[in-house]
C-alpha positions in Angstrom: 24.2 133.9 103.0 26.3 134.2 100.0 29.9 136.6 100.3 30.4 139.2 97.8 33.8 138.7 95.9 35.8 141.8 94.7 37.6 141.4 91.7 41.7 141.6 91.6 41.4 144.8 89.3 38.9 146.3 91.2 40.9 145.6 94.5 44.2 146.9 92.5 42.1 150.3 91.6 40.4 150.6 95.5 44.3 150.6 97.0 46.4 152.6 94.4 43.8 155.9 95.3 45.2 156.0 98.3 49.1 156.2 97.8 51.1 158.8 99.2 53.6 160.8 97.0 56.6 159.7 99.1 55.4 155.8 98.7 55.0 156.3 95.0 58.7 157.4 94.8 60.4 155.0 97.4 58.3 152.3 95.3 59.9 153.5 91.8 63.3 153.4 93.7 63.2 150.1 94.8 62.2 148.8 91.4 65.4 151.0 89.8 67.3 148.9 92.3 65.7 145.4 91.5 66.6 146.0 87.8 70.2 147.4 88.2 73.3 145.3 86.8 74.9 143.6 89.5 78.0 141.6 88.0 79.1 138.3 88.6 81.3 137.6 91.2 84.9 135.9 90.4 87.0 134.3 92.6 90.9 134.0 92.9 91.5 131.1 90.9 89.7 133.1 88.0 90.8 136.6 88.8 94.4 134.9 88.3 93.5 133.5 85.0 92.4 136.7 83.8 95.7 138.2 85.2 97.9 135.4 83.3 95.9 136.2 79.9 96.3 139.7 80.3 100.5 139.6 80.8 100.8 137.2 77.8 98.7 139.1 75.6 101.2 142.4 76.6 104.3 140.5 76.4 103.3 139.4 72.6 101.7 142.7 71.7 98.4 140.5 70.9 95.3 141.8 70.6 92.7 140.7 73.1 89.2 141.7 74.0 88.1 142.2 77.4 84.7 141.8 78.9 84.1 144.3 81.7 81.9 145.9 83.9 80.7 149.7 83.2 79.8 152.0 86.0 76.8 149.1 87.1 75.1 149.7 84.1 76.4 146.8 82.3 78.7 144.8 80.6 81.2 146.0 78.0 83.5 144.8 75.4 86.4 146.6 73.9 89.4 145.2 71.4 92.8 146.2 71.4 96.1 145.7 73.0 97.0 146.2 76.0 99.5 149.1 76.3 100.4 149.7 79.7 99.6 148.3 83.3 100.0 149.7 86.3 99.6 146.8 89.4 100.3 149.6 91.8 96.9 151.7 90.8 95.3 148.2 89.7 94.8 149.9 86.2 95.1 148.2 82.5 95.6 150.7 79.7 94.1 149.1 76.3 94.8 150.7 73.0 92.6 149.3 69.8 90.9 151.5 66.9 88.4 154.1 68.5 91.7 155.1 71.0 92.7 154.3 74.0 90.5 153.2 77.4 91.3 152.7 80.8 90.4 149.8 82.5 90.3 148.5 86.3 91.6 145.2 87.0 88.3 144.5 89.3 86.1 145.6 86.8 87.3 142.7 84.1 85.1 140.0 83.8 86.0 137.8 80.6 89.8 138.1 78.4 89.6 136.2 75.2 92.3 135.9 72.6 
């Protein structure tokens, strides 16, 4: 007796009839969450570096761009000098040509000169 094989489109049609509404959605989140930024993770020796670059570059009044994260949607770079830190509210004020932005030491991922 010979079996009868089913084909992997016909199989993929026969099983996506029966999907419920709610599956449908809790499938589409899921994949929003597979394919949201998740950033790099740095650890103290790094974080420090970053820190040291940031001080010398407001010490000289250099300008400097920093790499950082934005809200989880991705990464971000903005030039300027850095005009004001705070270490108590962990916030880095950077002023370049399009204004001023405010920037959180945890978010900062890359500081080149």
């Amino acid at each position: 007796m010979r079996e009868k094989t089913i084909s992997k489109k016909a199989n993929l049609f026969a099983a996506s009839r029966f999907v419920l509404p709610e599956h449908r959605e809790l499938y589409r989140q899921i994949q929003e969450e597979q394919r949201r930024y998740v950033p790099p993770a740095l650890d103290d020796e790094e974080r420090a570096e970053l820190s040291e670059r940031i001080w010398a570059a407001y010490q000289r009044k250099q300008p400097i761009r920093i790499t950082h994260v934005e809200s989880g949607v991705g990464e971000r770079h903005d030039d300027g000098c850095v005009a004001h830190i705070d270490p108590t509210a962990r916030i880095l004020k950077l002023s370049g040509a399009g204004g001023s932005i405010r920037i959180s030491f945890d978010a900062v991922l890359k500081v080149e000169q």
